[in-house]
Backbone as JSON, one array per atom type, in Angstrom:
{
  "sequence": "XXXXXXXXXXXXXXXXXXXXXXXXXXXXXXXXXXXXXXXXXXXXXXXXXXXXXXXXXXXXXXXXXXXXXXXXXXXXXXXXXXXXXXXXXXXXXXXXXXXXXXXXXXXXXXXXXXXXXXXXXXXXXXXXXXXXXXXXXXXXXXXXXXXXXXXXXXXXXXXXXXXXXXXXXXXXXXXXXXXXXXXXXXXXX",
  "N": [[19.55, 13.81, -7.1], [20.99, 10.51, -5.93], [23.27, 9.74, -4.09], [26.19, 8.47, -4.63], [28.12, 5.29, -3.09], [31.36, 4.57, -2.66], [31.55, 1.56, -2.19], [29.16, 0.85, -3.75], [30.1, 1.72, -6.03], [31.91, -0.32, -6.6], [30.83, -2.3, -6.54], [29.62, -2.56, -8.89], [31.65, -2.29, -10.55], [32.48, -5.03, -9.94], [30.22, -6.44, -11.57], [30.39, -5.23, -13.75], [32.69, -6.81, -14.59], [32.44, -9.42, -14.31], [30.58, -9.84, -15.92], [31.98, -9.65, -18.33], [33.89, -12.0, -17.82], [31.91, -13.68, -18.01], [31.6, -13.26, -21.19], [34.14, -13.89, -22.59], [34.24, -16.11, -21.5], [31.93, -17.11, -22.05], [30.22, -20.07, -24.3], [31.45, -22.21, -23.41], [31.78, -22.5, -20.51], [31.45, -24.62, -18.93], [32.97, -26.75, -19.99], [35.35, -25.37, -19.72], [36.2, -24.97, -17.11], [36.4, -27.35, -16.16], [38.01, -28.75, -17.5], [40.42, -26.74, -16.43], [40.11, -27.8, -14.16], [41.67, -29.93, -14.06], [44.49, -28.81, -13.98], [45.07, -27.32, -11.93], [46.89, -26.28, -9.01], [48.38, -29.72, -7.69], [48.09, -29.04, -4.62], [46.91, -26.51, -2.22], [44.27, -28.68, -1.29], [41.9, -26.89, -1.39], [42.22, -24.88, -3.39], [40.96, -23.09, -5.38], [38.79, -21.89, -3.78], [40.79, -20.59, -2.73], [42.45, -18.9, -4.65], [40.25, -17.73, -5.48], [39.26, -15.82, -3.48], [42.08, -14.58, -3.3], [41.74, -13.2, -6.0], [39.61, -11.56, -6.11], [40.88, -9.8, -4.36], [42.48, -8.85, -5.88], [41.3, -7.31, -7.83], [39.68, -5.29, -5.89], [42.0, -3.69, -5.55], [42.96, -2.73, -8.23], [40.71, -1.4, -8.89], [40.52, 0.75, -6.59], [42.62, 1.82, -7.22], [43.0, 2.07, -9.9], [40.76, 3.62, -10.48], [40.61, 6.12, -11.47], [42.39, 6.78, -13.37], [44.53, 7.88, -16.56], [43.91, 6.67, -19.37], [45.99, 5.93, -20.88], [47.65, 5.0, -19.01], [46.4, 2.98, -17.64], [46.42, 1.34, -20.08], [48.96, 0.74, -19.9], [48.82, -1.04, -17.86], [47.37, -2.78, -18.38], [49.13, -3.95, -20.49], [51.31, -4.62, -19.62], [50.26, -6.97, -17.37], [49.36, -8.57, -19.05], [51.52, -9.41, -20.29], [53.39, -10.67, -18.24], [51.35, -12.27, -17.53], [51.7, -14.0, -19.63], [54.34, -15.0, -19.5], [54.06, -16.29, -17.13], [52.18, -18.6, -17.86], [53.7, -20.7, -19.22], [55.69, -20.96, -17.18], [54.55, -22.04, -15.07], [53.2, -24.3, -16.22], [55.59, -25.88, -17.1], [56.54, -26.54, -14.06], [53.94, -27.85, -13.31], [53.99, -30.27, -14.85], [56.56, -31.37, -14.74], [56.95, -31.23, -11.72], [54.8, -32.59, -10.75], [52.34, -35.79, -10.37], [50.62, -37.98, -10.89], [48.49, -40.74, -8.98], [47.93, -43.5, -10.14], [45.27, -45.21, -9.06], [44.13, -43.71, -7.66], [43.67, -41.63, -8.7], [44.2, -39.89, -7.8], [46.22, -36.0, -7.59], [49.8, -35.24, -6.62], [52.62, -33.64, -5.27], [56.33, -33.47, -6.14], [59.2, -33.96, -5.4], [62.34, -31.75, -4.91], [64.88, -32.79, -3.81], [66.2, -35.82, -3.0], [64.86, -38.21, -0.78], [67.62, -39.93, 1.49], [67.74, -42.77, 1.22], [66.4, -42.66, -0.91], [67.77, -41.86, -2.72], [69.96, -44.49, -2.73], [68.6, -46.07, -3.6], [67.43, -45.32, -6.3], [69.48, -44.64, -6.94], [70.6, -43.63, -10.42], [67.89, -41.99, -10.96], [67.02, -39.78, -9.13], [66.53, -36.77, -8.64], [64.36, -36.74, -10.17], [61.82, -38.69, -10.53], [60.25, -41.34, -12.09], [57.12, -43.07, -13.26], [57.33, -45.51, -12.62], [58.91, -45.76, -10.96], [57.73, -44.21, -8.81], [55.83, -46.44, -8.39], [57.2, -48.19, -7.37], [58.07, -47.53, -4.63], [55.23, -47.17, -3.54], [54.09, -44.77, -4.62], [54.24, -43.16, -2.35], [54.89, -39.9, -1.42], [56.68, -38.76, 0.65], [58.46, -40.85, 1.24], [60.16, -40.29, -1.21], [60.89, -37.97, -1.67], [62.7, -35.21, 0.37], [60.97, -33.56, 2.44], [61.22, -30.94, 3.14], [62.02, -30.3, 0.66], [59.78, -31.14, -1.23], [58.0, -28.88, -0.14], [58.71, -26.49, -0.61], [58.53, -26.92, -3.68], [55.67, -26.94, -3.34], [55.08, -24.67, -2.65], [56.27, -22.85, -4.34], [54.82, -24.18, -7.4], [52.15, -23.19, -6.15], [52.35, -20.0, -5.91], [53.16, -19.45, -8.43], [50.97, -20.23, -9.64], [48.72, -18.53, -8.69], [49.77, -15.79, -9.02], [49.43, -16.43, -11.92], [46.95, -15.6, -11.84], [45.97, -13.44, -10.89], [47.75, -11.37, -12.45], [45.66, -12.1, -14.99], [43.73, -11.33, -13.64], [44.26, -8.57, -12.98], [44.57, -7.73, -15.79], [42.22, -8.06, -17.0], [40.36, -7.02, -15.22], [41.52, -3.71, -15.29], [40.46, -3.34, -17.5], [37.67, -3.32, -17.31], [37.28, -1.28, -15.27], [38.04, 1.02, -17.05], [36.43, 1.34, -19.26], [34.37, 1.17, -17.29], [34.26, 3.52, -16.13], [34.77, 4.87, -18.72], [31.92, 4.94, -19.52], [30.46, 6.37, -17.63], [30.95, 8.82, -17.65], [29.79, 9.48, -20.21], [27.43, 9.13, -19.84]],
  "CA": [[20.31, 12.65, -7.53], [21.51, 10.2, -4.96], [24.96, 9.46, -3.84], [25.98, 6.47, -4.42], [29.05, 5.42, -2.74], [32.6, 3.72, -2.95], [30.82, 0.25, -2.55], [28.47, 0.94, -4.78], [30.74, 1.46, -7.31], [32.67, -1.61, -6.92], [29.82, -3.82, -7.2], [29.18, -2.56, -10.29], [32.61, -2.59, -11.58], [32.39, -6.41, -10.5], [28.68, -7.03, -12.05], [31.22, -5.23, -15.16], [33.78, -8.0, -14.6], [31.72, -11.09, -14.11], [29.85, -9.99, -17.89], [33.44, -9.22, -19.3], [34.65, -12.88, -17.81], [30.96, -14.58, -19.05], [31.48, -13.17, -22.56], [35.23, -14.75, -22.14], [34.15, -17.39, -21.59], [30.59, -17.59, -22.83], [29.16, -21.39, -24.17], [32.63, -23.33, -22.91], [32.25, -22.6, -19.45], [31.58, -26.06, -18.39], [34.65, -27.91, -20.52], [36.82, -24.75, -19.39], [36.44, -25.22, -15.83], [36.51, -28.98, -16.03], [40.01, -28.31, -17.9], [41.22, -26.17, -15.62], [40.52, -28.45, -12.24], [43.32, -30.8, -13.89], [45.42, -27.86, -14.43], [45.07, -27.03, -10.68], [48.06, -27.34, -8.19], [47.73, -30.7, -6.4], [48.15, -28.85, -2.76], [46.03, -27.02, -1.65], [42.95, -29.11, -1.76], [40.84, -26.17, -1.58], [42.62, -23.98, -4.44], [39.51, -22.68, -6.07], [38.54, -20.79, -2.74], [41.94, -19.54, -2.43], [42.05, -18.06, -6.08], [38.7, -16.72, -5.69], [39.99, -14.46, -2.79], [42.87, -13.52, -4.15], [41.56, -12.34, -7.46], [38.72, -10.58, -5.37], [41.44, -8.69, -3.51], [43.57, -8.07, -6.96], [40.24, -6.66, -8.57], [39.59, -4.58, -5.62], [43.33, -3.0, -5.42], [42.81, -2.42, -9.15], [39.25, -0.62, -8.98], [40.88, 1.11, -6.1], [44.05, 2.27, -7.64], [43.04, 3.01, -11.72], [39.32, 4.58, -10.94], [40.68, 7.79, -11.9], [43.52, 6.7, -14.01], [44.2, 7.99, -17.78], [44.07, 5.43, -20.6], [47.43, 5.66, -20.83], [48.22, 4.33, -17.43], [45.71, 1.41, -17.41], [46.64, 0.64, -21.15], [50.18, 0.14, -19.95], [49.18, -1.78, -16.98], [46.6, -4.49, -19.21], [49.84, -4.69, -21.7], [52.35, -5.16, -18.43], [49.71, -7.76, -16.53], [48.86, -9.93, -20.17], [52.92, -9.62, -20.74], [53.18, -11.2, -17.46], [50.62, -14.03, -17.84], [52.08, -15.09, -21.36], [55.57, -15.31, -18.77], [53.96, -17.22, -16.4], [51.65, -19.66, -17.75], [54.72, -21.2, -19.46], [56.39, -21.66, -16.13], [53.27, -23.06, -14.3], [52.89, -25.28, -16.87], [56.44, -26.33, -16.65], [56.63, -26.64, -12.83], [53.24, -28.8, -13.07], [54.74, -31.11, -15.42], [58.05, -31.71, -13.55], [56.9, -31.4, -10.41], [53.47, -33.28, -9.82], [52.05, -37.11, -10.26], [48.82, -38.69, -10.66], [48.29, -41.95, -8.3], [46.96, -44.22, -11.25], [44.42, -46.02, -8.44], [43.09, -42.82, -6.84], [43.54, -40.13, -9.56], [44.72, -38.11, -6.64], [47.55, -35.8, -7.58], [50.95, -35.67, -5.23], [53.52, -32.64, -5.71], [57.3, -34.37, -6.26], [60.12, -32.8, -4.69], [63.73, -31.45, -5.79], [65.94, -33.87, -3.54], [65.74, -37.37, -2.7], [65.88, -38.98, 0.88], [68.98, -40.45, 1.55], [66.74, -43.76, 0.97], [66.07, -42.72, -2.59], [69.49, -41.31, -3.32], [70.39, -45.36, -2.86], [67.3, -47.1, -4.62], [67.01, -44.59, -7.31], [70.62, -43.13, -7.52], [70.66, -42.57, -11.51], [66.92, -41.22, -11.73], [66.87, -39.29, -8.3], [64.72, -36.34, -8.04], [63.32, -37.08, -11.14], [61.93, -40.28, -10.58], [58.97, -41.87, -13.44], [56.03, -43.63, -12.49], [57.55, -47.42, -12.16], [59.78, -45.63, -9.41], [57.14, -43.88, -7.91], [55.07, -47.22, -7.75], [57.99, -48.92, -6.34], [57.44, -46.28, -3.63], [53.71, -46.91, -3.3], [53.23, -43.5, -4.55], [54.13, -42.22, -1.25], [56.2, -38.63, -1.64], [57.59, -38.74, 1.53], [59.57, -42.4, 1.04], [61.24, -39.95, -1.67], [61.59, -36.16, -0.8], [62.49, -34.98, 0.96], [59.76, -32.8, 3.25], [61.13, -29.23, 2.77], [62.18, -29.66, -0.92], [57.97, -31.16, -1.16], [57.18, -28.03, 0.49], [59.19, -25.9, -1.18], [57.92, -26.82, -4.79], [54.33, -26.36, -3.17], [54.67, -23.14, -2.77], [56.84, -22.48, -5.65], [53.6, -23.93, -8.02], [51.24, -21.73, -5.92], [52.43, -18.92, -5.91], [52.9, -18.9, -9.73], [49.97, -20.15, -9.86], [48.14, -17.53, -8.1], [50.5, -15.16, -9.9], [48.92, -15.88, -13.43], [45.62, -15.3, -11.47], [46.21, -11.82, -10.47], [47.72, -10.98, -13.84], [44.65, -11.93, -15.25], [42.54, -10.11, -13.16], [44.6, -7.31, -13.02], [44.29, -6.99, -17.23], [40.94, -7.72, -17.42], [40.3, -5.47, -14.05], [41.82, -2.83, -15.86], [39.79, -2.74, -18.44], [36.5, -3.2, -16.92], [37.35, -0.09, -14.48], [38.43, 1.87, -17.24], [35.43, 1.26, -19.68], [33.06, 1.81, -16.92], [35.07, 5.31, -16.62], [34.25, 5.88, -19.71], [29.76, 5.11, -19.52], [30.29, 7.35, -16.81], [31.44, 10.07, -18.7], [28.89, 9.21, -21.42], [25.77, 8.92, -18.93]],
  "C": [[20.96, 12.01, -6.31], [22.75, 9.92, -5.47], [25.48, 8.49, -3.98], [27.79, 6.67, -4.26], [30.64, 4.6, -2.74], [31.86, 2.21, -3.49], [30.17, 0.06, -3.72], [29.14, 0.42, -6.17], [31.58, 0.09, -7.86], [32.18, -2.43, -6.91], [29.12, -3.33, -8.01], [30.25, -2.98, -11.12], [32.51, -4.47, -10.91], [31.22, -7.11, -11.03], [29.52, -7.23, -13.62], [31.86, -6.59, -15.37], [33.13, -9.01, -14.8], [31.18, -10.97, -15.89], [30.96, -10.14, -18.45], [33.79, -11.39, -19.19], [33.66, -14.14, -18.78], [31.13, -14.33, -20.26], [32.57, -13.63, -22.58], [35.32, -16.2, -22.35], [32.99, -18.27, -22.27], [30.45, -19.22, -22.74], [30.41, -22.27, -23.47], [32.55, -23.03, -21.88], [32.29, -24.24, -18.61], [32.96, -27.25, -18.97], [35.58, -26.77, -20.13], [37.07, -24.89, -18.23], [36.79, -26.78, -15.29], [37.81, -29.45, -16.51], [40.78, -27.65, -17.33], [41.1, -27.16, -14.37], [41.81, -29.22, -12.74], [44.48, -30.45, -14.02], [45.68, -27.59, -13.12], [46.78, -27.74, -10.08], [47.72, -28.48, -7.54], [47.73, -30.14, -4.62], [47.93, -26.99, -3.15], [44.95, -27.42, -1.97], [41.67, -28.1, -2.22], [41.32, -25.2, -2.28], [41.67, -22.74, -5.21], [39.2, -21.94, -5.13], [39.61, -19.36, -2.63], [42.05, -18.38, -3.59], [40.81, -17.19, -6.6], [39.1, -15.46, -5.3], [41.2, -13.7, -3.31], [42.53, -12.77, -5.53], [40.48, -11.09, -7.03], [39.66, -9.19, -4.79], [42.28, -7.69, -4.55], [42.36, -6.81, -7.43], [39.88, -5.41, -7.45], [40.39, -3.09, -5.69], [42.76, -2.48, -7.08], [41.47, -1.42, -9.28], [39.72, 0.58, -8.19], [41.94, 2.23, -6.95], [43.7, 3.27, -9.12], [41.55, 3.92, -11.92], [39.51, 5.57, -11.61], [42.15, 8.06, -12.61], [43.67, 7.14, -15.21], [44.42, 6.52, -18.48], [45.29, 4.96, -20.9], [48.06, 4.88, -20.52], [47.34, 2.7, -17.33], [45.92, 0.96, -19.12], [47.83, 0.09, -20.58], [50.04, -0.76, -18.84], [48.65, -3.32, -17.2], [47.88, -4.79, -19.65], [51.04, -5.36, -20.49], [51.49, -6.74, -17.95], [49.81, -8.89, -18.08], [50.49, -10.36, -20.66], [53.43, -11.2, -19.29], [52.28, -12.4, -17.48], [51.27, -14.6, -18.44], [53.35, -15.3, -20.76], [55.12, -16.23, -18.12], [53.24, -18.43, -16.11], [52.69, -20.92, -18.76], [55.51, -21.93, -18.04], [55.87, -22.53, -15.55], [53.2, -24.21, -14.99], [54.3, -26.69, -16.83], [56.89, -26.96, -15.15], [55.33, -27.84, -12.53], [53.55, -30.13, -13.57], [55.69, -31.99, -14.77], [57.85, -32.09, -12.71], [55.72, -32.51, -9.81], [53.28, -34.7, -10.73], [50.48, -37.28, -9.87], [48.92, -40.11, -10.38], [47.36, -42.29, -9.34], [45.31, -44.84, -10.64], [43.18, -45.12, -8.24], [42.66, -41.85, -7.79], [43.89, -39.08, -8.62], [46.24, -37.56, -7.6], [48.62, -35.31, -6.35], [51.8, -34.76, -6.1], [55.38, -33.73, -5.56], [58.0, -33.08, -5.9], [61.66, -32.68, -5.66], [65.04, -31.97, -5.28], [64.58, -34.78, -2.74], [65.73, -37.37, -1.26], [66.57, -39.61, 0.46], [68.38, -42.06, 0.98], [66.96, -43.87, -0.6], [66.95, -42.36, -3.42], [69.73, -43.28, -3.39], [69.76, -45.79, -4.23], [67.24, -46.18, -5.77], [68.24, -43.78, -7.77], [70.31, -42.56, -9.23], [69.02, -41.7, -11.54], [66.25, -39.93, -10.78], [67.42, -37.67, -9.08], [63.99, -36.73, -8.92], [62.52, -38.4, -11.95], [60.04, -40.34, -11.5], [58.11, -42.77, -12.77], [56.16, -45.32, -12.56], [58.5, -46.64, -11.39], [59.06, -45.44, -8.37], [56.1, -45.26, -7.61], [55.76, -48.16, -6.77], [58.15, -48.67, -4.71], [56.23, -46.31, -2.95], [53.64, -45.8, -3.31], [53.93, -42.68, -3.14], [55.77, -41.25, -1.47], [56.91, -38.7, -0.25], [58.75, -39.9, 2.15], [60.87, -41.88, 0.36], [62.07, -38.89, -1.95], [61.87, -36.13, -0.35], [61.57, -33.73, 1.79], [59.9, -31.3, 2.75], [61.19, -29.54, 1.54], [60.52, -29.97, -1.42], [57.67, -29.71, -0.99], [57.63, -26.82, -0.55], [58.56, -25.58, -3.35], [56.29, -26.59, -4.58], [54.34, -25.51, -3.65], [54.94, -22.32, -3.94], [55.6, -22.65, -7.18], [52.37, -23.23, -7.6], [51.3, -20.84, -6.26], [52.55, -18.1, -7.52], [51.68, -19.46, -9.94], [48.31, -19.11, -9.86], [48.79, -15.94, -8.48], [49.5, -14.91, -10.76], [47.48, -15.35, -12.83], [45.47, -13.89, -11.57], [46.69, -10.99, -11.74], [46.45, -11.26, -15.12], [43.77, -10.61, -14.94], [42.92, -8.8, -13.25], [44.24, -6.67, -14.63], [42.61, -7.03, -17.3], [39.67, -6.82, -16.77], [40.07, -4.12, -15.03], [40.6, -2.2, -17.06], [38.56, -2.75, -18.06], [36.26, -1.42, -15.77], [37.44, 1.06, -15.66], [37.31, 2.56, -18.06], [33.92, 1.8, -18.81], [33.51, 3.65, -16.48], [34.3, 6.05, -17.63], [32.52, 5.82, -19.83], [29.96, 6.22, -18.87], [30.5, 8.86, -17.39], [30.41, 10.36, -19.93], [27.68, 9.93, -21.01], [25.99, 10.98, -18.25]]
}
């Protein structure tokens, strides 16, 4: 019988994963992904790469960590990770809302910040930070006429990082269970 080795195993448990996410997602993958790009943070442009890797690295840590875990332990860590999503796609959703803007011309979206410039503290005192899209055209759109730069930057990262959050809580529950299941063939076989 050959040996088959760490690697091995983890490109099986993600051959597992990828079937687990196609049955998931099965015949909607084309309107779910086409619903999710407008769900996307507006910064960074290349989001979709970034979220790849990180879920790659969650799924590894997880394959890593529960190979040899009881049921127990990876039951409580799907019900912790899906507890966690249902926390944080509420916030994301909130923070995209609030925070971001779609340029009517371009369809680009533009992240909005949590103070004004001194500029927009004048021109906008009552509706400053939370200025509506006849302020922001008064503006030409441009965020940096009415952020200021760090508080911009600041809500970046702040919708990344929950963004990339619910990612990892994903992967981590549905990780979980793909590691634990192929546990159990193994045991079967």
């Amino acid at each position: 019988m050959a040996k088959v080795s760490g690697l091995d195993s983890f490109r099986r448990f993600l051959d597992q994963y990828r079937r687990l996410i196609a049955v998931a997602v099965g015949a909607s993958a084309v309107p779910f992904a086409a619903a999710l790009s407008s769900l996307t943070p507006a910064w960074p442009s290349g989001i979709a790469g970034v979220t790849a890797v990180a879920q790659l690295l969650v799924l590894a840590l997880v394959f890593q960590r529960l190979g040899s875990s009881r049921k127990a332990v990876v039951s409580r860590i799907m019900t912790r990770s899906t507890i966690a999503l249902c926390l944080l796609l509420p916030i994301y959703f909130f923070l995209l809302s609030l925070f971001t803007y779609t340029e009517p011309a371009s369809k680009e979206r533009f992240t909005k910040g949590y103070e004004c410039t001194d500029n927009a503290k004048i021109v906008f005192e009552k509706t400053c930070p939370f200025l509506g899209l006849d302020d922001l055209k008064k503006a030409e759109f441009e965020e940096e006429r009415l952020w200021t730069v760090q508080s911009v930057s600041v809500i970046k990262s702040l919708i990344l990082s929950v963004w990339l959050a619910c990612f990892a809580a994903l992967s981590t529950a549905l990780g979980s269970f793909a590691v634990f299941q192929m546990k159990q063939q193994r045991k079967e076989a």
